[in-house]
C-alpha positions in Angstrom: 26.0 3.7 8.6 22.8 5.6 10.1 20.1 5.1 8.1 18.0 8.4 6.8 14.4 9.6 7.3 11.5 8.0 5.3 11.6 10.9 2.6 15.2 10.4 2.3 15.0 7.1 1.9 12.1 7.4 -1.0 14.4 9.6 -2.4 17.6 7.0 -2.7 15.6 4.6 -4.5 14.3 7.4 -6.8 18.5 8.2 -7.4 19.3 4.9 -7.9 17.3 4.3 -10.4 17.7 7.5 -12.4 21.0 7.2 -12.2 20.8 4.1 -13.7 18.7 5.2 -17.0 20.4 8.2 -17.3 17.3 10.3 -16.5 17.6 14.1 -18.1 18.6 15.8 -14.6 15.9 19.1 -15.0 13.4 15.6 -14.9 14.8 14.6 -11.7 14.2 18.0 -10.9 10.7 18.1 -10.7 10.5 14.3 -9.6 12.4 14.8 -6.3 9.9 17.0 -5.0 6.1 17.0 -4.2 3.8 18.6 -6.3 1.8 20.3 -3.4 1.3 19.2 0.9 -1.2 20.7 2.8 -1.2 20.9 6.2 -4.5 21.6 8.3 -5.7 22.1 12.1 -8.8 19.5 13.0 -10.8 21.1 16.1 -13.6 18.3 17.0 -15.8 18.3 19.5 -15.4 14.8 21.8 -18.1 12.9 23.4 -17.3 14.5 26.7 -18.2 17.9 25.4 -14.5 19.3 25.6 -12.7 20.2 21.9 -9.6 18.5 20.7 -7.6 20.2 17.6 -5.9 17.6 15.2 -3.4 17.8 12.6 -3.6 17.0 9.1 -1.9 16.3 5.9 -2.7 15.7 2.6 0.3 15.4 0.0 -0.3 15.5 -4.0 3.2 14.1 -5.4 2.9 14.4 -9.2 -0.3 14.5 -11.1 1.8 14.2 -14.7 -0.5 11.2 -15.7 -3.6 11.8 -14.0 -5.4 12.9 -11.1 -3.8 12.0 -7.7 -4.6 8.8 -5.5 -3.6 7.6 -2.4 -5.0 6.2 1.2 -5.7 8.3 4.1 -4.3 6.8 7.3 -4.6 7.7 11.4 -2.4 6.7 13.3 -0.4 8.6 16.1 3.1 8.7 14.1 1.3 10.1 10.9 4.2 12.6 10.0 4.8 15.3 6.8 7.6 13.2 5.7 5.9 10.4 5.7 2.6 11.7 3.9 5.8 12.8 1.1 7.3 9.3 1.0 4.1 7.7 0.7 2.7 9.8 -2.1 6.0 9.5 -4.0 6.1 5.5 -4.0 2.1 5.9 -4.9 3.4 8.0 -7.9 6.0 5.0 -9.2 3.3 2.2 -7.9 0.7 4.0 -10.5 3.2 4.1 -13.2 4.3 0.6 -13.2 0.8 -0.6 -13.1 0.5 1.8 -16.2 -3.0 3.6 -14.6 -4.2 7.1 -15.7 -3.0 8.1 -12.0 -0.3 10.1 -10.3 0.1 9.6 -6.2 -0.8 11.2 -3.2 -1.1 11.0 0.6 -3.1 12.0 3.4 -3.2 11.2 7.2 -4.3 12.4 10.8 -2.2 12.3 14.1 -4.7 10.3 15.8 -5.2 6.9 17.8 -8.6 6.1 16.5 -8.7 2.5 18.9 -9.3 5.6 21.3 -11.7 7.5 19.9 -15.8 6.7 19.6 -17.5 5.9 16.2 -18.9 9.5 16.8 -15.9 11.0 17.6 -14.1 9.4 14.3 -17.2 10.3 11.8 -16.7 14.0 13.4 -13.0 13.8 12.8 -13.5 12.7 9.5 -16.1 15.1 8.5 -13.9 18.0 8.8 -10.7 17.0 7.7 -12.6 16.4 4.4 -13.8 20.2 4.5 -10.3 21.4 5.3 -8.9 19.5 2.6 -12.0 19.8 0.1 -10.2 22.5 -2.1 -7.5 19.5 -3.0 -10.9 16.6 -3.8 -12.2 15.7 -6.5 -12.9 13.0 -9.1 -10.8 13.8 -11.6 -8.6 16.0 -9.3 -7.5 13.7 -6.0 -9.4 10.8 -4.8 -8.7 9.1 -1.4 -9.1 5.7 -0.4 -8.2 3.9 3.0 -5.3 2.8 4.1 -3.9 2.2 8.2 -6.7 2.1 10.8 -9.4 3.8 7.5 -12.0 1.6 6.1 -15.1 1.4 4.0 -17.2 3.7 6.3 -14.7 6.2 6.6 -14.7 6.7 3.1 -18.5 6.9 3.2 -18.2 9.6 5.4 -15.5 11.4 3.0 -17.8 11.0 0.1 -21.1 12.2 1.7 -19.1 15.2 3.0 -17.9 16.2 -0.2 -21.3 15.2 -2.2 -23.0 17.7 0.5 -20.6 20.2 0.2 -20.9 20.4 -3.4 -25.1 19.7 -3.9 -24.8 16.3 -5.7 -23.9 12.6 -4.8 -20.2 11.9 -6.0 -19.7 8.6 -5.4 -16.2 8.8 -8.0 -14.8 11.3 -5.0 -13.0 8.4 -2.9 -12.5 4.2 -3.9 -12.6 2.0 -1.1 -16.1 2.7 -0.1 -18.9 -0.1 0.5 -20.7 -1.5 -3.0 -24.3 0.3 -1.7 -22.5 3.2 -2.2 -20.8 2.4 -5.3 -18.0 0.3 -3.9 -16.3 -2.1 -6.4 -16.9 -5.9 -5.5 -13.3 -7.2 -5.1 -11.9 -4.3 -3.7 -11.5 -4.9 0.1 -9.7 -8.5 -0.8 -7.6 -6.6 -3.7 -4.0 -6.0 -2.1 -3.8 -9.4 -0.8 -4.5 -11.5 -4.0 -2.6 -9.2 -5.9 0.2 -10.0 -3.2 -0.4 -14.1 -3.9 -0.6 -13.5 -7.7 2.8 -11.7 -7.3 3.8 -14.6 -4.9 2.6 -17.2 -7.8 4.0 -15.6 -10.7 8.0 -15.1 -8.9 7.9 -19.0 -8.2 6.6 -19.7 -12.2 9.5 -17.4 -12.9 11.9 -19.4 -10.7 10.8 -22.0 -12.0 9.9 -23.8 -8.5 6.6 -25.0 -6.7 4.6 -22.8 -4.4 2.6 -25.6 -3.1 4.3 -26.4 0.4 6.3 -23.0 0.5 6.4 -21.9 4.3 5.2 -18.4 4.6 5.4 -15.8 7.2 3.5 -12.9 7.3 4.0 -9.8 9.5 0.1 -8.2 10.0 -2.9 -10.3 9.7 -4.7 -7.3 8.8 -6.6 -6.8 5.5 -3.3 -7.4 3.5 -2.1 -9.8 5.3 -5.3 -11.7 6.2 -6.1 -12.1 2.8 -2.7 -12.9 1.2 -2.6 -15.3 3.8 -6.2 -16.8 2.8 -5.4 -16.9 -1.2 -1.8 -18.3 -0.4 -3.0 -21.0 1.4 -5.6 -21.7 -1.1 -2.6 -22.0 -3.5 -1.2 -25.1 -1.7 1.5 -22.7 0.6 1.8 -22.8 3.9 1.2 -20.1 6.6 3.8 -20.8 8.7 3.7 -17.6 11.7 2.0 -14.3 11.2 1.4 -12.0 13.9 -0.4 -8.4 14.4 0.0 -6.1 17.4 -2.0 -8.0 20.1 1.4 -10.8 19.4 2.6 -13.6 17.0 2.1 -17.4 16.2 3.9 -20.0 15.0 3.1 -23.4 13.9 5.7 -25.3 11.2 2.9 -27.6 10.6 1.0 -24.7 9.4 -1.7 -22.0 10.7 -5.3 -22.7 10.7 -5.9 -19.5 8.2 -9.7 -19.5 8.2 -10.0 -19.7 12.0 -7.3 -16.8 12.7 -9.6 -15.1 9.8 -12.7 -15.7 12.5 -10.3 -15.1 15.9 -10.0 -11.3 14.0 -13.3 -11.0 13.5 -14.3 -11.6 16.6 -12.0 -10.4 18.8 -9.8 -8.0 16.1 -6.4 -9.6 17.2 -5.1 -13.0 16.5 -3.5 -14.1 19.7 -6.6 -15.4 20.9 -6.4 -18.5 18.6 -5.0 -21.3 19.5 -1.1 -21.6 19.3 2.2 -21.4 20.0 3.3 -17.4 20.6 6.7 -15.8 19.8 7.9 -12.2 20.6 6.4 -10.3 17.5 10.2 -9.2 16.2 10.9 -12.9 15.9 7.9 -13.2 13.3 10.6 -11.6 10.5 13.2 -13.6 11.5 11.9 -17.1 10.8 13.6 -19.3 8.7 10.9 -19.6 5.6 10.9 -19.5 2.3 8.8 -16.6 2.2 8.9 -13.5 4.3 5.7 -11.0 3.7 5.8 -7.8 6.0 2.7 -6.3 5.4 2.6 -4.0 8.6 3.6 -0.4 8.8 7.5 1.3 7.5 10.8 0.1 8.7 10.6 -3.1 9.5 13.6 -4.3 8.0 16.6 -2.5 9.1 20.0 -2.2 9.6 19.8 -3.9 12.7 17.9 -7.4 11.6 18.5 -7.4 7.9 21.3 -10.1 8.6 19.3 -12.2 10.7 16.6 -12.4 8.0 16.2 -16.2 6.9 13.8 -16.0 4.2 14.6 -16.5 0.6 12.3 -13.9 -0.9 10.9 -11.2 0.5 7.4 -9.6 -0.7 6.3 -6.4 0.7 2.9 -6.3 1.5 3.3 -3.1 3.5 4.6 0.5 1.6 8.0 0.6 2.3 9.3 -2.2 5.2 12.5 -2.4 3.6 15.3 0.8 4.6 18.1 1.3 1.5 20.2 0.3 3.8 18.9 -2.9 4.7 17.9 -3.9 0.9 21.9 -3.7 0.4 22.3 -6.4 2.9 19.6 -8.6 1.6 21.0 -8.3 -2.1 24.4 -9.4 -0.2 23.2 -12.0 1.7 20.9 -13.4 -2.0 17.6 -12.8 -0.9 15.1 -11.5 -3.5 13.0 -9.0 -2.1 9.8 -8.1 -4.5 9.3 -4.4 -3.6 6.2 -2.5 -2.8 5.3 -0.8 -5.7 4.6 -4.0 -7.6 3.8 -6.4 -5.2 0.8 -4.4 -2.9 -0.4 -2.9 -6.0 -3.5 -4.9 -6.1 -5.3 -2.3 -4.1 -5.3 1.0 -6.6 -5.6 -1.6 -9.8 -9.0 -2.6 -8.3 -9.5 1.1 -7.0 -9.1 2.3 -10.5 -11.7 -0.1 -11.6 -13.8 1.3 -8.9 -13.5 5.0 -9.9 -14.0 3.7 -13.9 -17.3 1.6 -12.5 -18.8 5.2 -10.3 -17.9 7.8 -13.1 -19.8 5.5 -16.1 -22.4 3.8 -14.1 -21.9 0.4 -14.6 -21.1 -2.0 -12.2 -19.2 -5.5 -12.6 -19.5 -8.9 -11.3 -16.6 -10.3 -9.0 -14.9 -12.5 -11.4 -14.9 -9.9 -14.1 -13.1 -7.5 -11.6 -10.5 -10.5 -10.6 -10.0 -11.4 -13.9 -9.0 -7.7 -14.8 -6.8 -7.4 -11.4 -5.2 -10.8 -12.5 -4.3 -9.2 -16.1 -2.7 -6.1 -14.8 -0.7 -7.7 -12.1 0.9 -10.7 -14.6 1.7 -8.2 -17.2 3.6 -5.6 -14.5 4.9 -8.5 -13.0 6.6 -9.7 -16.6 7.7 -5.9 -17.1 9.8 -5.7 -14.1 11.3 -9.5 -14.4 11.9 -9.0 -17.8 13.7 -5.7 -16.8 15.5 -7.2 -14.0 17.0 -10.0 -16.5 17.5 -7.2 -19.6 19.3 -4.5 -17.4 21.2 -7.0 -14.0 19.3 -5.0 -11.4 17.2 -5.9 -8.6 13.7 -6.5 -8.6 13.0 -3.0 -7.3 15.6 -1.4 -9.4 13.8 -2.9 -12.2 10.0 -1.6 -11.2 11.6 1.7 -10.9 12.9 1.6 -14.3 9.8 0.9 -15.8 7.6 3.5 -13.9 9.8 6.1 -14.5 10.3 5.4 -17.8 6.8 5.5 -18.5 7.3 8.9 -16.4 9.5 9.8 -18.7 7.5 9.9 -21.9 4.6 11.5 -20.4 6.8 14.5 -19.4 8.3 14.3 -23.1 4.7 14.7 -24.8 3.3 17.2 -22.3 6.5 19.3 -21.8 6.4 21.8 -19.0 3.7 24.3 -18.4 4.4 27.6 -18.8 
Protein backbone atom coordinates (compact mmCIF):
# COMPACT_ATOMS: atom_id res chain seq x y z
CA UNK A 1 0.00 0.00 0.00
CA UNK A 2 1.71 3.54 -0.79
CA UNK A 3 0.44 5.90 1.26
CA UNK A 4 -1.00 9.34 -0.53
CA UNK A 5 0.09 13.03 -0.27
CA UNK A 6 -0.97 15.16 2.71
CA UNK A 7 -4.17 16.65 0.86
CA UNK A 8 -5.09 13.22 -0.10
CA UNK A 9 -4.84 12.01 3.01
CA UNK A 10 -7.02 15.09 4.67
CA UNK A 11 -9.32 14.16 2.18
CA UNK A 12 -9.80 10.22 3.20
CA UNK A 13 -10.73 11.09 6.57
CA UNK A 14 -13.10 13.77 5.17
CA UNK A 15 -14.71 10.44 3.01
CA UNK A 16 -14.77 8.30 5.72
CA UNK A 17 -16.68 10.11 7.62
CA UNK A 18 -19.21 11.40 5.10
CA UNK A 19 -19.71 8.32 4.05
CA UNK A 20 -20.51 7.30 7.25
CA UNK A 21 -23.44 9.97 7.93
CA UNK A 22 -24.61 9.85 4.66
CA UNK A 23 -23.59 13.46 3.85
CA UNK A 24 -25.84 14.96 0.73
CA UNK A 25 -23.04 14.46 -2.00
CA UNK A 26 -23.46 18.30 -3.69
CA UNK A 27 -22.21 19.02 0.33
CA UNK A 28 -19.22 16.98 -0.09
CA UNK A 29 -18.93 18.91 -3.14
CA UNK A 30 -18.00 22.09 -1.81
CA UNK A 31 -16.27 20.49 1.29
CA UNK A 32 -13.58 18.57 -0.70
CA UNK A 33 -12.23 21.69 -1.98
CA UNK A 34 -10.63 24.99 -0.61
CA UNK A 35 -12.46 27.96 -0.66
CA UNK A 36 -9.50 30.15 -2.04
CA UNK A 37 -5.14 29.61 -1.94
CA UNK A 38 -3.00 32.35 -2.74
CA UNK A 39 0.15 32.09 -3.79
CA UNK A 40 2.80 35.06 -3.59
CA UNK A 41 6.54 35.87 -4.49
CA UNK A 42 8.57 37.46 -1.24
CA UNK A 43 11.64 39.61 -2.58
CA UNK A 44 13.57 40.77 0.81
CA UNK A 45 16.51 42.44 1.01
CA UNK A 46 19.17 40.33 3.39
CA UNK A 47 21.67 41.77 5.75
CA UNK A 48 24.36 41.35 3.20
CA UNK A 49 22.71 43.80 0.87
CA UNK A 50 21.87 41.07 -1.89
CA UNK A 51 17.83 40.27 -2.50
CA UNK A 52 16.26 36.89 -1.94
CA UNK A 53 12.59 36.13 -3.44
CA UNK A 54 10.41 33.75 -1.23
CA UNK A 55 7.36 31.93 -1.75
CA UNK A 56 4.16 32.16 -0.08
CA UNK A 57 0.82 30.68 0.62
CA UNK A 58 -2.07 31.54 2.26
CA UNK A 59 -5.08 28.97 1.95
CA UNK A 60 -8.86 30.03 3.22
CA UNK A 61 -10.66 26.40 3.33
CA UNK A 62 -14.27 27.25 4.19
CA UNK A 63 -15.51 30.34 5.77
CA UNK A 64 -19.37 28.76 6.19
CA UNK A 65 -19.28 29.64 9.97
CA UNK A 66 -17.10 32.50 10.23
CA UNK A 67 -14.20 34.21 9.21
CA UNK A 68 -11.09 32.02 8.53
CA UNK A 69 -8.19 31.15 11.15
CA UNK A 70 -5.21 29.34 11.09
CA UNK A 71 -1.24 29.58 12.00
CA UNK A 72 1.38 30.82 9.59
CA UNK A 73 4.39 28.57 9.69
CA UNK A 74 8.26 28.72 7.95
CA UNK A 75 9.80 26.18 7.44
CA UNK A 76 11.72 24.84 4.33
CA UNK A 77 9.10 21.98 3.32
CA UNK A 78 6.12 24.57 3.56
CA UNK A 79 4.20 23.13 0.44
CA UNK A 80 0.53 24.18 -1.32
CA UNK A 81 -0.69 20.84 -0.36
CA UNK A 82 0.07 21.12 2.81
CA UNK A 83 -1.19 24.87 3.35
CA UNK A 84 -4.67 22.81 1.87
CA UNK A 85 -4.46 19.98 4.33
CA UNK A 86 -3.87 22.12 7.15
CA UNK A 87 -6.59 24.61 6.51
CA UNK A 88 -9.12 21.79 5.92
CA UNK A 89 -8.36 19.94 9.39
CA UNK A 90 -8.52 23.80 10.96
CA UNK A 91 -11.99 23.86 9.28
CA UNK A 92 -13.25 20.39 11.21
CA UNK A 93 -11.02 21.47 14.44
CA UNK A 94 -13.23 24.84 14.56
CA UNK A 95 -16.40 22.94 14.11
CA UNK A 96 -16.04 20.42 16.79
CA UNK A 97 -14.94 23.05 19.22
CA UNK A 98 -18.35 24.71 17.99
CA UNK A 99 -16.39 28.47 17.35
CA UNK A 100 -17.78 31.16 14.99
CA UNK A 101 -14.68 30.12 12.82
CA UNK A 102 -13.92 28.39 9.45
CA UNK A 103 -10.01 27.40 8.74
CA UNK A 104 -7.19 28.46 6.93
CA UNK A 105 -3.46 28.24 6.30
CA UNK A 106 -0.47 30.18 5.56
CA UNK A 107 3.24 29.51 5.29
CA UNK A 108 6.79 30.59 3.78
CA UNK A 109 9.52 28.29 2.25
CA UNK A 110 12.08 29.49 4.59
CA UNK A 111 14.70 28.21 7.22
CA UNK A 112 14.25 31.05 9.70
CA UNK A 113 17.19 29.29 12.28
CA UNK A 114 19.12 30.90 9.18
CA UNK A 115 17.96 34.03 8.83
CA UNK A 116 18.60 37.46 11.24
CA UNK A 117 15.85 38.97 13.41
CA UNK A 118 16.08 41.71 10.65
CA UNK A 119 15.94 39.61 7.99
CA UNK A 120 12.68 37.70 9.48
CA UNK A 121 10.80 41.08 10.58
CA UNK A 122 11.52 42.09 6.68
CA UNK A 123 10.23 38.77 5.52
CA UNK A 124 7.41 39.08 7.53
CA UNK A 125 6.54 42.54 6.70
CA UNK A 126 5.88 41.82 3.20
CA UNK A 127 4.29 38.64 3.01
CA UNK A 128 1.63 40.42 5.18
CA UNK A 129 1.23 43.13 2.28
CA UNK A 130 1.16 40.52 -0.39
CA UNK A 131 -1.46 38.75 1.40
CA UNK A 132 -3.26 41.89 3.05
CA UNK A 133 -6.27 41.71 0.42
CA UNK A 134 -7.14 38.12 2.25
CA UNK A 135 -6.64 39.90 6.37
CA UNK A 136 -8.86 41.04 8.34
CA UNK A 137 -10.66 40.79 11.66
CA UNK A 138 -13.71 39.51 10.69
CA UNK A 139 -12.27 38.26 7.39
CA UNK A 140 -9.00 35.88 8.09
CA UNK A 141 -6.88 36.22 11.09
CA UNK A 142 -3.44 34.42 11.53
CA UNK A 143 -1.85 33.26 14.42
CA UNK A 144 1.57 31.32 14.80
CA UNK A 145 2.22 28.09 14.41
CA UNK A 146 5.96 26.11 13.32
CA UNK A 147 9.13 28.29 13.88
CA UNK A 148 6.20 31.82 14.27
CA UNK A 149 5.82 33.34 17.60
CA UNK A 150 4.41 36.20 19.50
CA UNK A 151 6.60 38.82 17.76
CA UNK A 152 5.96 37.65 14.49
CA UNK A 153 2.48 38.30 14.88
CA UNK A 154 3.35 41.71 16.19
CA UNK A 155 4.96 42.42 13.10
CA UNK A 156 1.77 41.06 11.14
CA UNK A 157 -0.47 43.25 13.12
CA UNK A 158 1.50 46.54 12.97
CA UNK A 159 1.86 45.91 9.12
CA UNK A 160 -1.67 45.62 8.63
CA UNK A 161 -2.70 48.40 11.35
CA UNK A 162 -0.20 50.78 9.19
CA UNK A 163 -1.39 49.76 6.07
CA UNK A 164 -4.85 50.47 6.91
CA UNK A 165 -4.37 53.99 9.29
CA UNK A 166 -5.53 52.48 12.61
CA UNK A 167 -4.25 49.96 15.38
CA UNK A 168 -6.05 46.47 14.72
CA UNK A 169 -4.97 44.51 17.31
CA UNK A 170 -8.23 41.76 16.39
CA UNK A 171 -6.09 41.29 12.87
CA UNK A 172 -3.87 38.15 14.24
CA UNK A 173 -4.17 36.00 18.01
CA UNK A 174 -1.14 34.78 19.26
CA UNK A 175 0.42 38.17 19.78
CA UNK A 176 2.06 39.35 23.16
CA UNK A 177 -0.67 40.79 26.08
CA UNK A 178 1.07 44.63 25.57
CA UNK A 179 -0.37 44.36 22.45
CA UNK A 180 -3.57 42.86 23.20
CA UNK A 181 -2.41 39.21 23.64
CA UNK A 182 -4.75 36.96 25.74
CA UNK A 183 -3.09 35.71 29.00
CA UNK A 184 -3.19 31.90 28.64
CA UNK A 185 -2.62 31.72 25.14
CA UNK A 186 1.03 30.73 24.67
CA UNK A 187 0.47 27.63 27.26
CA UNK A 188 -3.15 26.96 25.54
CA UNK A 189 -2.45 23.78 23.14
CA UNK A 190 -0.63 21.99 25.70
CA UNK A 191 -3.14 22.04 28.68
CA UNK A 192 -5.80 21.52 26.33
CA UNK A 193 -3.66 18.42 25.31
CA UNK A 194 -3.47 17.24 29.31
CA UNK A 195 -7.20 18.09 29.80
CA UNK A 196 -7.81 15.80 26.80
CA UNK A 197 -5.22 13.35 28.33
CA UNK A 198 -7.28 13.66 31.82
CA UNK A 199 -10.63 13.46 30.58
CA UNK A 200 -9.83 9.86 28.06
CA UNK A 201 -8.47 8.22 31.38
CA UNK A 202 -11.92 9.51 33.53
CA UNK A 203 -13.61 8.00 30.55
CA UNK A 204 -11.64 4.66 30.83
CA UNK A 205 -12.15 4.69 33.80
CA UNK A 206 -8.31 4.37 34.91
CA UNK A 207 -5.66 6.53 36.85
CA UNK A 208 -3.43 9.01 35.16
CA UNK A 209 -1.25 9.46 38.04
CA UNK A 210 1.90 7.19 37.24
CA UNK A 211 0.95 6.87 33.43
CA UNK A 212 4.41 6.81 31.46
CA UNK A 213 4.28 9.40 28.73
CA UNK A 214 6.36 10.02 25.74
CA UNK A 215 6.28 13.03 23.93
CA UNK A 216 7.73 13.72 20.44
CA UNK A 217 8.71 17.85 20.43
CA UNK A 218 9.46 19.58 23.54
CA UNK A 219 8.46 22.61 21.88
CA UNK A 220 5.52 24.90 22.95
CA UNK A 221 3.10 21.89 22.70
CA UNK A 222 4.92 19.58 23.87
CA UNK A 223 6.81 21.56 26.70
CA UNK A 224 3.84 22.42 28.17
CA UNK A 225 1.67 19.25 27.93
CA UNK A 226 4.62 17.79 29.29
CA UNK A 227 4.62 20.51 32.31
CA UNK A 228 0.70 20.20 33.07
CA UNK A 229 0.95 16.25 32.72
CA UNK A 230 3.36 15.93 35.16
CA UNK A 231 1.71 18.24 37.40
CA UNK A 232 -1.23 15.72 37.08
CA UNK A 233 0.76 12.93 38.83
CA UNK A 234 1.99 11.32 35.08
CA UNK A 235 5.16 10.63 34.18
CA UNK A 236 7.35 12.03 31.38
CA UNK A 237 8.95 9.17 30.41
CA UNK A 238 11.29 10.30 26.95
CA UNK A 239 10.58 13.29 24.80
CA UNK A 240 12.90 14.62 22.31
CA UNK A 241 13.15 17.65 19.74
CA UNK A 242 15.48 18.02 16.79
CA UNK A 243 18.87 18.65 18.60
CA UNK A 244 17.96 14.47 19.90
CA UNK A 245 15.90 12.44 22.47
CA UNK A 246 15.97 11.36 26.22
CA UNK A 247 14.92 8.72 28.13
CA UNK A 248 14.54 8.08 31.68
CA UNK A 249 11.77 5.27 33.03
CA UNK A 250 12.25 6.83 36.30
CA UNK A 251 10.88 9.93 34.81
CA UNK A 252 12.27 13.34 33.12
CA UNK A 253 13.15 16.29 35.26
CA UNK A 254 10.27 18.44 33.27
CA UNK A 255 11.05 21.88 34.74
CA UNK A 256 14.76 21.58 34.13
CA UNK A 257 14.45 20.41 30.26
CA UNK A 258 11.76 23.49 30.40
CA UNK A 259 15.11 25.67 31.58
CA UNK A 260 17.79 23.45 29.24
CA UNK A 261 15.24 25.03 26.17
CA UNK A 262 15.35 28.23 27.38
CA UNK A 263 18.72 28.47 27.57
CA UNK A 264 20.13 26.66 25.01
CA UNK A 265 16.65 26.06 22.70
CA UNK A 266 17.24 22.22 22.51
CA UNK A 267 16.94 19.63 25.18
CA UNK A 268 19.86 17.39 24.70
CA UNK A 269 21.90 19.49 26.76
CA UNK A 270 20.22 18.20 30.03
CA UNK A 271 21.24 15.58 31.70
CA UNK A 272 20.35 12.01 30.41
CA UNK A 273 20.29 9.04 28.75
CA UNK A 274 19.89 9.80 24.67
CA UNK A 275 18.20 7.47 22.08
CA UNK A 276 18.10 7.94 18.25
CA UNK A 277 15.08 10.48 17.92
CA UNK A 278 12.82 7.64 15.74
CA UNK A 279 13.03 5.44 18.83
CA UNK A 280 11.18 8.32 20.94
CA UNK A 281 7.65 6.85 19.16
CA UNK A 282 8.45 3.58 19.67
CA UNK A 283 8.69 3.26 23.44
CA UNK A 284 6.72 1.00 25.22
CA UNK A 285 4.28 3.69 27.34
CA UNK A 286 1.11 4.09 28.03
CA UNK A 287 0.93 7.20 26.38
CA UNK A 288 2.42 8.28 23.04
CA UNK A 289 2.02 12.26 22.23
CA UNK A 290 3.66 13.31 18.87
CA UNK A 291 3.51 16.85 18.90
CA UNK A 292 6.19 17.59 16.07
CA UNK A 293 5.46 18.18 12.49
CA UNK A 294 3.13 15.62 9.77
CA UNK A 295 3.84 12.00 9.19
CA UNK A 296 5.19 10.70 11.88
CA UNK A 297 3.37 7.66 12.10
CA UNK A 298 3.44 5.64 9.12
CA UNK A 299 3.21 2.69 7.33
CA UNK A 300 6.49 1.81 8.17
CA UNK A 301 6.52 2.12 12.23
CA UNK A 302 2.81 1.89 12.96
CA UNK A 303 3.32 -1.84 14.01
CA UNK A 304 6.16 -1.18 16.18
CA UNK A 305 4.18 1.50 18.07
CA UNK A 306 3.87 0.26 21.89
CA UNK A 307 1.77 2.83 23.30
CA UNK A 308 -1.76 2.29 24.37
CA UNK A 309 -3.21 5.66 23.32
CA UNK A 310 -2.11 7.91 21.12
CA UNK A 311 -2.81 11.84 21.41
CA UNK A 312 -1.80 14.02 18.72
CA UNK A 313 -0.32 17.07 19.77
CA UNK A 314 0.90 17.87 16.32
CA UNK A 315 -1.81 18.45 13.05
CA UNK A 316 -1.84 15.42 11.41
CA UNK A 317 1.15 12.75 12.75
CA UNK A 318 -0.98 9.99 11.98
CA UNK A 319 -1.21 8.74 7.84
CA UNK A 320 -4.86 6.81 7.04
CA UNK A 321 -2.92 4.24 6.47
CA UNK A 322 -1.16 3.95 9.59
CA UNK A 323 -4.48 4.73 11.87
CA UNK A 324 -5.82 1.34 10.22
CA UNK A 325 -3.00 -0.45 11.80
CA UNK A 326 -3.29 1.09 15.15
CA UNK A 327 -7.14 0.45 15.25
CA UNK A 328 -5.85 -3.32 14.36
CA UNK A 329 -3.30 -3.58 16.72
CA UNK A 330 -6.18 -1.69 19.75
CA UNK A 331 -4.49 1.32 20.26
CA UNK A 332 -6.74 4.42 20.74
CA UNK A 333 -5.45 7.30 19.01
CA UNK A 334 -7.25 10.82 20.09
CA UNK A 335 -6.88 12.79 16.79
CA UNK A 336 -5.86 16.28 16.23
CA UNK A 337 -8.73 18.14 15.81
CA UNK A 338 -9.83 17.51 19.33
CA UNK A 339 -6.96 16.96 21.19
CA UNK A 340 -4.49 20.29 20.04
CA UNK A 341 -7.51 22.34 19.93
CA UNK A 342 -6.58 24.30 22.96
CA UNK A 343 -4.73 26.77 20.90
CA UNK A 344 -7.72 28.50 18.56
CA UNK A 345 -10.30 28.03 21.79
CA UNK A 346 -8.02 30.41 23.63
CA UNK A 347 -7.23 32.37 20.27
CA UNK A 348 -10.93 32.86 19.94
CA UNK A 349 -11.00 34.33 23.34
CA UNK A 350 -8.22 36.48 22.27
CA UNK A 351 -9.95 37.89 19.12
CA UNK A 352 -13.42 38.23 21.44
CA UNK A 353 -11.03 40.17 24.30
CA UNK A 354 -9.29 42.80 21.19
CA UNK A 355 -12.56 43.41 19.20
CA UNK A 356 -14.66 44.42 22.76
CA UNK A 357 -11.91 45.83 24.83
CA UNK A 358 -11.92 43.92 27.70
CA UNK A 359 -9.36 41.96 28.95
CA UNK A 360 -9.53 38.72 31.38
CA UNK A 361 -7.55 37.40 34.20
CA UNK A 362 -5.74 33.93 33.66
CA UNK A 363 -7.94 31.78 35.52
CA UNK A 364 -10.99 33.15 33.92
CA UNK A 365 -9.38 32.28 30.46
CA UNK A 366 -8.50 28.56 31.78
CA UNK A 367 -11.57 28.07 33.24
CA UNK A 368 -13.33 28.91 29.76
CA UNK A 369 -10.55 26.67 27.81
CA UNK A 370 -11.33 23.91 30.43
CA UNK A 371 -15.26 24.20 29.58
CA UNK A 372 -14.90 24.01 25.90
CA UNK A 373 -12.46 21.21 25.81
CA UNK A 374 -14.67 18.81 28.46
CA UNK A 375 -17.71 19.36 26.56
CA UNK A 376 -16.02 18.55 22.84
CA UNK A 377 -14.35 16.00 24.50
CA UNK A 378 -17.90 14.31 25.84
CA UNK A 379 -19.29 14.98 22.16
CA UNK A 380 -16.91 12.92 20.35
CA UNK A 381 -16.83 9.98 23.27
CA UNK A 382 -20.27 10.03 23.41
CA UNK A 383 -20.28 9.70 19.45
CA UNK A 384 -17.65 7.16 19.38
CA UNK A 385 -19.86 4.87 21.92
CA UNK A 386 -23.47 5.96 19.98
CA UNK A 387 -22.24 5.33 16.35
CA UNK A 388 -18.94 2.15 16.93
CA UNK A 389 -16.34 4.39 15.31
CA UNK A 390 -13.05 5.59 16.28
CA UNK A 391 -12.28 8.50 18.13
CA UNK A 392 -11.47 10.43 15.02
CA UNK A 393 -14.32 9.01 13.11
CA UNK A 394 -16.41 10.34 15.85
CA UNK A 395 -14.83 14.16 15.90
CA UNK A 396 -15.49 14.17 12.36
CA UNK A 397 -18.98 13.33 12.77
CA UNK A 398 -19.67 15.96 15.02
CA UNK A 399 -17.85 18.85 13.11
CA UNK A 400 -19.42 18.07 10.01
CA UNK A 401 -22.56 17.68 11.29
CA UNK A 402 -22.52 20.98 12.81
CA UNK A 403 -21.20 21.79 9.06
CA UNK A 404 -24.03 20.48 7.94
CA UNK A 405 -26.72 22.58 9.47
CA UNK A 406 -24.92 25.79 8.80
CA UNK A 407 -24.99 24.94 5.03
CA UNK A 408 -28.74 23.97 5.54
CA UNK A 409 -29.75 27.51 7.05
CA UNK A 410 -27.50 29.57 4.83
CA UNK A 411 -28.08 27.56 1.51
CA UNK A 412 -25.81 28.49 -1.32
CA UNK A 413 -25.06 31.83 -2.65
CA UNK A 414 -26.18 32.76 -5.72
Amino acid sequence: MIEDSLARKAKKQLYKAAKEMDMDSNLLKILEKPMRILKVSIPIKLDNGKIKVFTGFRCQYNNAKGPTKGGVRYHPEVTEEEMVALAAWMTWKCSLLDLPYGGAKGGIICDPRKLSENELERLTRRYTSEIMPLLGPHIDIPAPDVYTTSKTMAWIMDTFSMMKGYTEPSIVTGKPEILGGSKGRKEATGRGVSIIAREFFKAKKKNLKGAKIAIQGFGNVGGHAALFLSQMGAKIVATSDISGALVDPNGLDVPGLIDCVEKHACIIKHPGKQIDREELLLQDVDILIPSALENQIHLKNANKIKAKVIIEGANGPTTPEADEILEQKGIEVIPDILANAGGVVVSHLEWVQALSGLFWEEDQVNKELERKMVKAFKEVWEKSVQKTVSLRCAAYLVALERISEVYRFRGMFP
